[in-house]
mmCIF file of the N, C-alpha and C atoms, coordinates in Angstrom:
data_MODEL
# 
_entry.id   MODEL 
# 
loop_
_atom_site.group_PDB 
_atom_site.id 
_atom_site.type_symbol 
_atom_site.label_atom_id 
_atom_site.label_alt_id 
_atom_site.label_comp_id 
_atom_site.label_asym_id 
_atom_site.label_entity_id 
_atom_site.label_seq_id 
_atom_site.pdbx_PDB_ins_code 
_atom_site.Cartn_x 
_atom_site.Cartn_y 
_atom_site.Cartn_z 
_atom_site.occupancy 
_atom_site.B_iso_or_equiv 
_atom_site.pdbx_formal_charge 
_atom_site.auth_seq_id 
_atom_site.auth_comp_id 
_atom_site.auth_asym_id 
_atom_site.auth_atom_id 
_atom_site.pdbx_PDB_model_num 
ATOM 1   N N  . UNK A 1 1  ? -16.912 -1.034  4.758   1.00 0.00 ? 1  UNK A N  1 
ATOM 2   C CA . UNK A 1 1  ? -16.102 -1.190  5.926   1.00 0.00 ? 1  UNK A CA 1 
ATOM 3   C C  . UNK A 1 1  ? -16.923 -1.755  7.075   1.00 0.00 ? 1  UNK A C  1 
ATOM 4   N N  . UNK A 1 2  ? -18.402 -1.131  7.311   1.00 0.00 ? 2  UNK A N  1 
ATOM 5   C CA . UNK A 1 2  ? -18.838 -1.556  8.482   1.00 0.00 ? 2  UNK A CA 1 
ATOM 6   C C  . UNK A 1 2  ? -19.713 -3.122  7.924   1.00 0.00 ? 2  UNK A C  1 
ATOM 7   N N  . UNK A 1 3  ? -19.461 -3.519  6.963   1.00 0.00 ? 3  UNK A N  1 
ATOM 8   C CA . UNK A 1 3  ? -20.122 -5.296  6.254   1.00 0.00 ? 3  UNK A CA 1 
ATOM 9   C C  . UNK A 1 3  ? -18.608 -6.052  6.885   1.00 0.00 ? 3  UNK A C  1 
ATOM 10  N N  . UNK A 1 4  ? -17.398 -5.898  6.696   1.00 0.00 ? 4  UNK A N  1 
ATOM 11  C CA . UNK A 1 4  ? -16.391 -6.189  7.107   1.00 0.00 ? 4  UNK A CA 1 
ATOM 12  C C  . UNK A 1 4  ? -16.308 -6.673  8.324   1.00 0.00 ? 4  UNK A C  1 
ATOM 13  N N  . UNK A 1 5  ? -16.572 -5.191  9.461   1.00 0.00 ? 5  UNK A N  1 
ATOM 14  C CA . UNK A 1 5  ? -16.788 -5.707  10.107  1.00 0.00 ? 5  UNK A CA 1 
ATOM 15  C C  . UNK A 1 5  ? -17.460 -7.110  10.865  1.00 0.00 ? 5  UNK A C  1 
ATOM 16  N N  . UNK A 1 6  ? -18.905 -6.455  10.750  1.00 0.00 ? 6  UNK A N  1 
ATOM 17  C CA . UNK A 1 6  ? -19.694 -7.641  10.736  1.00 0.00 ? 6  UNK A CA 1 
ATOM 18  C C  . UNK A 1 6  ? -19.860 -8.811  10.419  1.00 0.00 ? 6  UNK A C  1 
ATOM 19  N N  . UNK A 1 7  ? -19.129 -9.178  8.754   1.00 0.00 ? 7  UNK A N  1 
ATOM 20  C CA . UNK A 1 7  ? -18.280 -10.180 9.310   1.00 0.00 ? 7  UNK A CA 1 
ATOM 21  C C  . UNK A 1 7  ? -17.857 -11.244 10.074  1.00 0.00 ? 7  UNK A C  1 
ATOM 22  N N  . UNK A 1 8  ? -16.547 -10.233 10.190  1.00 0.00 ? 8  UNK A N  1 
ATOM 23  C CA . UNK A 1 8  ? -15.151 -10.817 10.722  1.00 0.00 ? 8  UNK A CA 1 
ATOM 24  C C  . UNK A 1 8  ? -16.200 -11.028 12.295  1.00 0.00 ? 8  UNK A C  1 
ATOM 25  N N  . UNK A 1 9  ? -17.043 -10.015 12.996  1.00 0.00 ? 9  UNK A N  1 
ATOM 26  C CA . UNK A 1 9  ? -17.629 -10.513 14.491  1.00 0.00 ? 9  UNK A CA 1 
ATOM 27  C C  . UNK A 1 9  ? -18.836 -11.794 14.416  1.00 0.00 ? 9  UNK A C  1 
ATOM 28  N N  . UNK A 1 10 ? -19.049 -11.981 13.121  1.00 0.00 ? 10 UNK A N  1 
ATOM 29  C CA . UNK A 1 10 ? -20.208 -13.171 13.138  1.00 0.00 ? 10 UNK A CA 1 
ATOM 30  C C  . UNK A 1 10 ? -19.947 -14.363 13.095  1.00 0.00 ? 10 UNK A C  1 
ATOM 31  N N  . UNK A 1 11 ? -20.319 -14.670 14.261  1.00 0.00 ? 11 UNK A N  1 
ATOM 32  C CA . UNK A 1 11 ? -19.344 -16.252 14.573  1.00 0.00 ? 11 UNK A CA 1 
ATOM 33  C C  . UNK A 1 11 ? -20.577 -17.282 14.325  1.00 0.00 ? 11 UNK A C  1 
ATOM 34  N N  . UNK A 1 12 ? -20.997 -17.929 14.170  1.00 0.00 ? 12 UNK A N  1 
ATOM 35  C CA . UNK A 1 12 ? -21.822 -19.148 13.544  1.00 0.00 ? 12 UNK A CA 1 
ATOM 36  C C  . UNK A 1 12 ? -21.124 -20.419 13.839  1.00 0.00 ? 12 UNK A C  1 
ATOM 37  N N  . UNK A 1 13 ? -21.394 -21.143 15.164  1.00 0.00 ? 13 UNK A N  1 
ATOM 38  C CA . UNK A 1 13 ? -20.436 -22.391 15.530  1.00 0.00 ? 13 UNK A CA 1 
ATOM 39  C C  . UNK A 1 13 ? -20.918 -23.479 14.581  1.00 0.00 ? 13 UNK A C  1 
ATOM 40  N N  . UNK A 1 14 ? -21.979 -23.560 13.727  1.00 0.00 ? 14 UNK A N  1 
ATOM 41  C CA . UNK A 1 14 ? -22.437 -24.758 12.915  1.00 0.00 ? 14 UNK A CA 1 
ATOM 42  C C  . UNK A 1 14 ? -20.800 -24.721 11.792  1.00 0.00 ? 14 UNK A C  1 
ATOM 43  N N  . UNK A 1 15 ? -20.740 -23.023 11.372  1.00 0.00 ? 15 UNK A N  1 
ATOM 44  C CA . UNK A 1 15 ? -20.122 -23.450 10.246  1.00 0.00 ? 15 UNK A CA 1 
ATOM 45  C C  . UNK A 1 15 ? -18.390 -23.490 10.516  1.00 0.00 ? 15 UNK A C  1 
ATOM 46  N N  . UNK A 1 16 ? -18.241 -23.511 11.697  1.00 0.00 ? 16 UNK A N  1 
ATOM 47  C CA . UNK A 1 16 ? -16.801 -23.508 12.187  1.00 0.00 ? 16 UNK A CA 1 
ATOM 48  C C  . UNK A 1 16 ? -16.723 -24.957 12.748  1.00 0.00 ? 16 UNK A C  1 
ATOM 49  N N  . UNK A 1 17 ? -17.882 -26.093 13.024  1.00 0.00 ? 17 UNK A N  1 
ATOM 50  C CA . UNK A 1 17 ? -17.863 -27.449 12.632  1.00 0.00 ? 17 UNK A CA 1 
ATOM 51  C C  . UNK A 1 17 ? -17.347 -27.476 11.750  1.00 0.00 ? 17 UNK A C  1 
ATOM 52  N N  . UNK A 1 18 ? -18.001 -27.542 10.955  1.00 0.00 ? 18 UNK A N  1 
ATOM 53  C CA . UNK A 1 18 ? -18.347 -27.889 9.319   1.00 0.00 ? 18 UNK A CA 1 
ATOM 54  C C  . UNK A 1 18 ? -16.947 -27.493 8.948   1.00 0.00 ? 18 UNK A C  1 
ATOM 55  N N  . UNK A 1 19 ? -16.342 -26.806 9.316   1.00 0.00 ? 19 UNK A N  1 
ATOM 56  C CA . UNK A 1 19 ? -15.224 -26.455 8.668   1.00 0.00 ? 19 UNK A CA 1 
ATOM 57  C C  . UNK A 1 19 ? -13.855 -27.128 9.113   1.00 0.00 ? 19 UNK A C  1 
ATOM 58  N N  . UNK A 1 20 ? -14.313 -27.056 10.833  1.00 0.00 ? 20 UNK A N  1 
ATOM 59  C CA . UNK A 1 20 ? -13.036 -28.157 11.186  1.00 0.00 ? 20 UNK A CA 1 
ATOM 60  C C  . UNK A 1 20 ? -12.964 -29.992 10.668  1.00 0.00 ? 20 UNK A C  1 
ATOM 61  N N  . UNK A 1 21 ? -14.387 -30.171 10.847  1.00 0.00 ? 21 UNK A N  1 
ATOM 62  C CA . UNK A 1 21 ? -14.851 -31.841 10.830  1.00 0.00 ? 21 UNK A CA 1 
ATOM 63  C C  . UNK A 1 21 ? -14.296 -32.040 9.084   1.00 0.00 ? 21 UNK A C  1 
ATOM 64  N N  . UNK A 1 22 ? -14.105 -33.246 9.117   1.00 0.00 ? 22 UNK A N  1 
ATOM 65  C CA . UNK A 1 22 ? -14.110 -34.225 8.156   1.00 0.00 ? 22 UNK A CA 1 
ATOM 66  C C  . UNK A 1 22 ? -15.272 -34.705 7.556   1.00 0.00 ? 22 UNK A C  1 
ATOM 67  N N  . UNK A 1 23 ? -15.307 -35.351 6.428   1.00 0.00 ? 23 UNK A N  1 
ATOM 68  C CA . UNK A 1 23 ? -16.389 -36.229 6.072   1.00 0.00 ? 23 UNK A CA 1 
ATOM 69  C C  . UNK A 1 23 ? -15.890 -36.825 5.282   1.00 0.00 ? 23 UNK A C  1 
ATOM 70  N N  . UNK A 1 24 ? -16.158 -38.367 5.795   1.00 0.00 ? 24 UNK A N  1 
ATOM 71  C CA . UNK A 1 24 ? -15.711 -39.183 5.145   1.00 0.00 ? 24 UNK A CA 1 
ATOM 72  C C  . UNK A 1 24 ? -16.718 -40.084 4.160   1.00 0.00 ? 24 UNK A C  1 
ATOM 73  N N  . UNK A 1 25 ? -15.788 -39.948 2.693   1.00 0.00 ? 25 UNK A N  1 
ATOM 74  C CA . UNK A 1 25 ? -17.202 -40.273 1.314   1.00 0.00 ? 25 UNK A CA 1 
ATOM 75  C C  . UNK A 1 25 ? -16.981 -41.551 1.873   1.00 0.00 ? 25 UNK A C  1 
ATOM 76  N N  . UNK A 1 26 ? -16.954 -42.762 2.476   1.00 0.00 ? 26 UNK A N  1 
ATOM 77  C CA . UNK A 1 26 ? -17.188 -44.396 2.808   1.00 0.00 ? 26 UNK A CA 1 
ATOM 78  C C  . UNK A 1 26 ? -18.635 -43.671 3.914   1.00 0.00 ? 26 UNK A C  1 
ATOM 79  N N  . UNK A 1 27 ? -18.213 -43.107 4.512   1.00 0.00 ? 27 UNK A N  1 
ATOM 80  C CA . UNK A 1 27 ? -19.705 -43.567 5.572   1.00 0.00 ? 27 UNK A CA 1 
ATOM 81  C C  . UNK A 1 27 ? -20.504 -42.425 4.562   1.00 0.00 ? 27 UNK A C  1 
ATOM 82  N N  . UNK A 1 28 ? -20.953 -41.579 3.941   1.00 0.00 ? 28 UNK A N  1 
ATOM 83  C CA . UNK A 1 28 ? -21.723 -40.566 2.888   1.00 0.00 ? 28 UNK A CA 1 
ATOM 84  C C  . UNK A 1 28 ? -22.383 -41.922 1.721   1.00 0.00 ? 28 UNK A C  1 
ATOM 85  N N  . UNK A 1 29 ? -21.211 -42.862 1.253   1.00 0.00 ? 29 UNK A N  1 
ATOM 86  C CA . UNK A 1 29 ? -21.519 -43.905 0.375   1.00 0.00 ? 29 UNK A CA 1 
ATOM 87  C C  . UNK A 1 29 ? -22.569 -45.216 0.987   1.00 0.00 ? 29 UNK A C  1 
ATOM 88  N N  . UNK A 1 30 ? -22.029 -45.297 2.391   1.00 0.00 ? 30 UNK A N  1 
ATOM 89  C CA . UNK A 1 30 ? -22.795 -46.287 3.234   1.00 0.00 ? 30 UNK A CA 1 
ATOM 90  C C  . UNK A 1 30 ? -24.148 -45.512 3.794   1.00 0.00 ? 30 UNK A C  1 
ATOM 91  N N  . UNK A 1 31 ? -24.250 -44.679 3.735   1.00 0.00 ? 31 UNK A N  1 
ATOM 92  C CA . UNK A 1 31 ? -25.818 -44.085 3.917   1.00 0.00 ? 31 UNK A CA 1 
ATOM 93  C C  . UNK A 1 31 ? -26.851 -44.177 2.904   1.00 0.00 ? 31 UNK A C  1 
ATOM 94  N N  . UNK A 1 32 ? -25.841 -43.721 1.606   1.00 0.00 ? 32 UNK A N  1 
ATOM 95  C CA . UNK A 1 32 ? -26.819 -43.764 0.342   1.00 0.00 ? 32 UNK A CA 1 
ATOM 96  C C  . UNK A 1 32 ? -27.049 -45.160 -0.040  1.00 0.00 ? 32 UNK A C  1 
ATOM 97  N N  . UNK A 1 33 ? -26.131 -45.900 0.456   1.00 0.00 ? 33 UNK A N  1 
ATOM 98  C CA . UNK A 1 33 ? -26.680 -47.205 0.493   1.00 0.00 ? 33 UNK A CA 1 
ATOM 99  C C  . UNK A 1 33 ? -27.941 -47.933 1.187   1.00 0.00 ? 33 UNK A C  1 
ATOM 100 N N  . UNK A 1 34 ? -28.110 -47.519 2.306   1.00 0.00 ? 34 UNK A N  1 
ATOM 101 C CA . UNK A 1 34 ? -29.034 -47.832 3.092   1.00 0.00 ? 34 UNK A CA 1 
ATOM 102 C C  . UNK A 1 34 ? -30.403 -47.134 2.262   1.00 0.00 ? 34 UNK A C  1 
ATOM 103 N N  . UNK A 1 35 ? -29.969 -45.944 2.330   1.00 0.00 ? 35 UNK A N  1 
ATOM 104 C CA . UNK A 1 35 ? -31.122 -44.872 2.079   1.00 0.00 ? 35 UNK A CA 1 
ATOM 105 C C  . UNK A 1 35 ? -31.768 -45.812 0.850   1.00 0.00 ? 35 UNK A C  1 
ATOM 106 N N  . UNK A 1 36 ? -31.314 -46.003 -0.176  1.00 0.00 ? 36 UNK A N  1 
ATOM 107 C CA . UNK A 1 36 ? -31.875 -46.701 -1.586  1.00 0.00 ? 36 UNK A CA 1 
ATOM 108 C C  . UNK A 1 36 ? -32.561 -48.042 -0.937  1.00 0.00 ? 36 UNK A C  1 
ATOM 109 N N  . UNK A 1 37 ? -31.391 -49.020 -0.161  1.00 0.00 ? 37 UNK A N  1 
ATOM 110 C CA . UNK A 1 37 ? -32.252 -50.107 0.668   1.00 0.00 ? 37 UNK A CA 1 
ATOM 111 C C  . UNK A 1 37 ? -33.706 -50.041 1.379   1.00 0.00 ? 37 UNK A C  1 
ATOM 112 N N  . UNK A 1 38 ? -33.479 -49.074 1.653   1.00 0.00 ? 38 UNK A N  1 
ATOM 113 C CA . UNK A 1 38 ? -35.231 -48.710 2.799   1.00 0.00 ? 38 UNK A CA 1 
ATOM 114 C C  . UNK A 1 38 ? -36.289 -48.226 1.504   1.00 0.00 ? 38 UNK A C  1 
ATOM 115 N N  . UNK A 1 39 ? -35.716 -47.932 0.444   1.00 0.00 ? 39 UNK A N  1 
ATOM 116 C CA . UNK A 1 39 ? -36.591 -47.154 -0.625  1.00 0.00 ? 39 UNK A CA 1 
ATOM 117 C C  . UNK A 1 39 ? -36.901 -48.017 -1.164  1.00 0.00 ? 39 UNK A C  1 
ATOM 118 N N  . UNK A 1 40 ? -36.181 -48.742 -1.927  1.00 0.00 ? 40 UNK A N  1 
ATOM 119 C CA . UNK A 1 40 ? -36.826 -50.409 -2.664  1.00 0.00 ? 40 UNK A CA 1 
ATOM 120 C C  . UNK A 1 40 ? -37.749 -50.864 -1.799  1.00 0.00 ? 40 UNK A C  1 
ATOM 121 N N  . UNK A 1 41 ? -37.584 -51.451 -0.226  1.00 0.00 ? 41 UNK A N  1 
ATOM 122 C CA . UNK A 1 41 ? -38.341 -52.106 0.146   1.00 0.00 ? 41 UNK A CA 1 
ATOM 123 C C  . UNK A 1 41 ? -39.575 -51.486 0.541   1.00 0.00 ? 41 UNK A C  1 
ATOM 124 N N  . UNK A 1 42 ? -39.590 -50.634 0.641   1.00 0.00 ? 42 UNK A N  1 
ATOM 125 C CA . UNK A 1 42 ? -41.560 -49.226 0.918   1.00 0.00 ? 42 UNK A CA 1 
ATOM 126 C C  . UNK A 1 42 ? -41.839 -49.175 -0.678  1.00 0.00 ? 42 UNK A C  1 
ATOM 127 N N  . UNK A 1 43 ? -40.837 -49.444 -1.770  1.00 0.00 ? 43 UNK A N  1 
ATOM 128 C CA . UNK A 1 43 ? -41.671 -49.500 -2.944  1.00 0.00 ? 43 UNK A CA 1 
ATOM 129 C C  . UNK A 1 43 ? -42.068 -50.794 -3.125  1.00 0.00 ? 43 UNK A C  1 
ATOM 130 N N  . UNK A 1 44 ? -41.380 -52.009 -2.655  1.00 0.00 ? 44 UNK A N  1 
ATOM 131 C CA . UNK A 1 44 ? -41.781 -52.970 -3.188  1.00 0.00 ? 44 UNK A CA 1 
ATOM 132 C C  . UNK A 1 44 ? -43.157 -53.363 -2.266  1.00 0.00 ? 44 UNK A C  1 
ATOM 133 N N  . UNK A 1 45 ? -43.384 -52.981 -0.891  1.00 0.00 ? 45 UNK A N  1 
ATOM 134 C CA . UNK A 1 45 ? -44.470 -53.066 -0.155  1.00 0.00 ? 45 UNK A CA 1 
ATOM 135 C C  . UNK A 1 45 ? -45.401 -52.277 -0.613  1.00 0.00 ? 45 UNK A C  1 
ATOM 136 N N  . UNK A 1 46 ? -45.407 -50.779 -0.931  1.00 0.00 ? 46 UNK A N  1 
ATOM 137 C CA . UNK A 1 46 ? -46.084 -50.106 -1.714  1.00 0.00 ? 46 UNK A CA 1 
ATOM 138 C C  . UNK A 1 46 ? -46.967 -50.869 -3.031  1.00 0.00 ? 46 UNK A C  1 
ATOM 139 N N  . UNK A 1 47 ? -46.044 -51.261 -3.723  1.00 0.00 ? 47 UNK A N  1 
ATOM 140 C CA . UNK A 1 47 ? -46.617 -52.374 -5.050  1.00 0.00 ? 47 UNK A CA 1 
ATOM 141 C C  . UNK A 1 47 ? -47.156 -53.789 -4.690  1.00 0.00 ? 47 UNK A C  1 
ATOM 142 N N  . UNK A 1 48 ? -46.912 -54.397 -3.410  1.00 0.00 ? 48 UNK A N  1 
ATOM 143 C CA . UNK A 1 48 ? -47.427 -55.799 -3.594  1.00 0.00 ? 48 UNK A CA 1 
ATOM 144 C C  . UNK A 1 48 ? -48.921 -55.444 -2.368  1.00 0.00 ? 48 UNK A C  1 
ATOM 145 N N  . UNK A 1 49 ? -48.968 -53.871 -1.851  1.00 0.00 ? 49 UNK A N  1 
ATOM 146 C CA . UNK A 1 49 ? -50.316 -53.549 -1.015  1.00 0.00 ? 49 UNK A CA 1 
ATOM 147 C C  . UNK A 1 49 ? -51.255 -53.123 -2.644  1.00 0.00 ? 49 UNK A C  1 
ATOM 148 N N  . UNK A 1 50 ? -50.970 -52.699 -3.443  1.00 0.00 ? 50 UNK A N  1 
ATOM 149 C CA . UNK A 1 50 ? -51.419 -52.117 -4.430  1.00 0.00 ? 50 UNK A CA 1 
ATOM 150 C C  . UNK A 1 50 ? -52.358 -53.206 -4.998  1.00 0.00 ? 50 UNK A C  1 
ATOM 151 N N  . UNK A 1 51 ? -51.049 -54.070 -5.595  1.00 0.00 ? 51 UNK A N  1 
ATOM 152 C CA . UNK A 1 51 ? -52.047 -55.371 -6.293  1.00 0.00 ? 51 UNK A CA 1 
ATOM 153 C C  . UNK A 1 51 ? -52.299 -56.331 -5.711  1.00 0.00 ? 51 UNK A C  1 
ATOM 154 N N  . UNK A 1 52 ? -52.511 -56.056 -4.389  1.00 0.00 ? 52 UNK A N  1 
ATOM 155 C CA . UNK A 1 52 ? -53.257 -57.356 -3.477  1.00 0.00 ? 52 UNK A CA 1 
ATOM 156 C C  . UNK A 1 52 ? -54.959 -56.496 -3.498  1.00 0.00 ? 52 UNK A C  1 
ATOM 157 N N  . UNK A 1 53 ? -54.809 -55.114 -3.734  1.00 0.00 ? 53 UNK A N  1 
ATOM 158 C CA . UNK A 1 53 ? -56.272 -54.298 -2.920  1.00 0.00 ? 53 UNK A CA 1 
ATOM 159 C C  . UNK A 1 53 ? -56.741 -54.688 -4.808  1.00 0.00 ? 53 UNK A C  1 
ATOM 160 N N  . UNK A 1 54 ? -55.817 -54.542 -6.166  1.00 0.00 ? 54 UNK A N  1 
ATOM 161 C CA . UNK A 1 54 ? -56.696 -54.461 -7.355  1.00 0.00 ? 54 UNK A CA 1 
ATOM 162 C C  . UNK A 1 54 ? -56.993 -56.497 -7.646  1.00 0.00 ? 54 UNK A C  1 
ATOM 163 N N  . UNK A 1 55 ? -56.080 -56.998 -6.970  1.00 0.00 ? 55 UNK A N  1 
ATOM 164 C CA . UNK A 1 55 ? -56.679 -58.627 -7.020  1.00 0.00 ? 55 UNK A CA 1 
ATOM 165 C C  . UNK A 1 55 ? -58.267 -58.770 -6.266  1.00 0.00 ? 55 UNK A C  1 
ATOM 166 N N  . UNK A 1 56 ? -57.927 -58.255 -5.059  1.00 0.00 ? 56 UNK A N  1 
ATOM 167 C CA . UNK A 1 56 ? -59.077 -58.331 -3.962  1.00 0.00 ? 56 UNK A CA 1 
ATOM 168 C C  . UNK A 1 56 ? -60.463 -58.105 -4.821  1.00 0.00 ? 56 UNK A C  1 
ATOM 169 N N  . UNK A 1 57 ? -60.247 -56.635 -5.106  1.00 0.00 ? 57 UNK A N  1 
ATOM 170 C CA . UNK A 1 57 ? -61.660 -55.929 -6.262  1.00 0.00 ? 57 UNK A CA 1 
ATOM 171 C C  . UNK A 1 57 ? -61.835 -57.021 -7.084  1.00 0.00 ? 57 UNK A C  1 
ATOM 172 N N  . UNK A 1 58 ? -60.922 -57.358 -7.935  1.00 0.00 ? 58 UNK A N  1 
ATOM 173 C CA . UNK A 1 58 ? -61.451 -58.560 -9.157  1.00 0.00 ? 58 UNK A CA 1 
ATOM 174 C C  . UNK A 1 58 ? -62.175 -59.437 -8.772  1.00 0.00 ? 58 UNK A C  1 
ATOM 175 N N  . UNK A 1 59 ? -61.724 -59.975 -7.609  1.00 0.00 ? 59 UNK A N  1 
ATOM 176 C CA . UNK A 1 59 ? -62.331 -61.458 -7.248  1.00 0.00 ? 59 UNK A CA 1 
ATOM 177 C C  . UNK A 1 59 ? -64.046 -61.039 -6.704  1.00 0.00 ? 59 UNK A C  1 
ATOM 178 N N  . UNK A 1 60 ? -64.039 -60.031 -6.132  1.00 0.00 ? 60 UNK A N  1 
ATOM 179 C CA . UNK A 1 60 ? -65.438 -59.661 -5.444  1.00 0.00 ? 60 UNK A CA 1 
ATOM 180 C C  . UNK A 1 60 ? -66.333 -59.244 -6.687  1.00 0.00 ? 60 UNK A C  1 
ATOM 181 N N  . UNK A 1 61 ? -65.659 -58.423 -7.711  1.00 0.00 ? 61 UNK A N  1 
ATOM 182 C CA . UNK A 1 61 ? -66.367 -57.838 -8.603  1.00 0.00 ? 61 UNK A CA 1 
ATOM 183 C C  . UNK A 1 61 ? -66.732 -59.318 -9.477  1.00 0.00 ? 61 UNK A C  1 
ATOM 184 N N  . UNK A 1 62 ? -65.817 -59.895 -9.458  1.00 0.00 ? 62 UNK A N  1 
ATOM 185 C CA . UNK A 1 62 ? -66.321 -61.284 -10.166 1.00 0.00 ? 62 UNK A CA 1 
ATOM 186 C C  . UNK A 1 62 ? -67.570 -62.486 -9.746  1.00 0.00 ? 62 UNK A C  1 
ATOM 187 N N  . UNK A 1 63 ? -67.627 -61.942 -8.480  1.00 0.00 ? 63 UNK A N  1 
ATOM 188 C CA . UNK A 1 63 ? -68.807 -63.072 -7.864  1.00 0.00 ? 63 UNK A CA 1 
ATOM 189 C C  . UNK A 1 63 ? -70.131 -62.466 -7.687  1.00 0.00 ? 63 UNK A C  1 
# 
């Protein structure tokens, strides 16, 4: 009885957002879109810093 209470008096305004708001899956879909966009391109910079530093070594180790 007294968990009941407590409860029904615990007001938490995040989740009484969350509960009124919407979410709409087009802008959730257009994020994960982006999100993957920014990820390819830090991997593909990631990989072309990689084998520019193991080209660099070759050429020095070669002379």
């Amino acid at each position: 009885m007294s968990t009941e209470y407590k409860f029904e008096n615990h007001s938490n305004p995040q989740a009484e957002e969350s509960i009124k708001g919407k979410v709409k899956l087009t802008d959730l879909l257009s994020r994960l879109n982006q999100e993957k966009k920014q990820e390819r391109k830090s991997t593909i910079a990631l990989s072309v810093a990689a084998i520019s530093a193991v080209t660099v070594f070759g050429i020095i180790l070669s002379l």
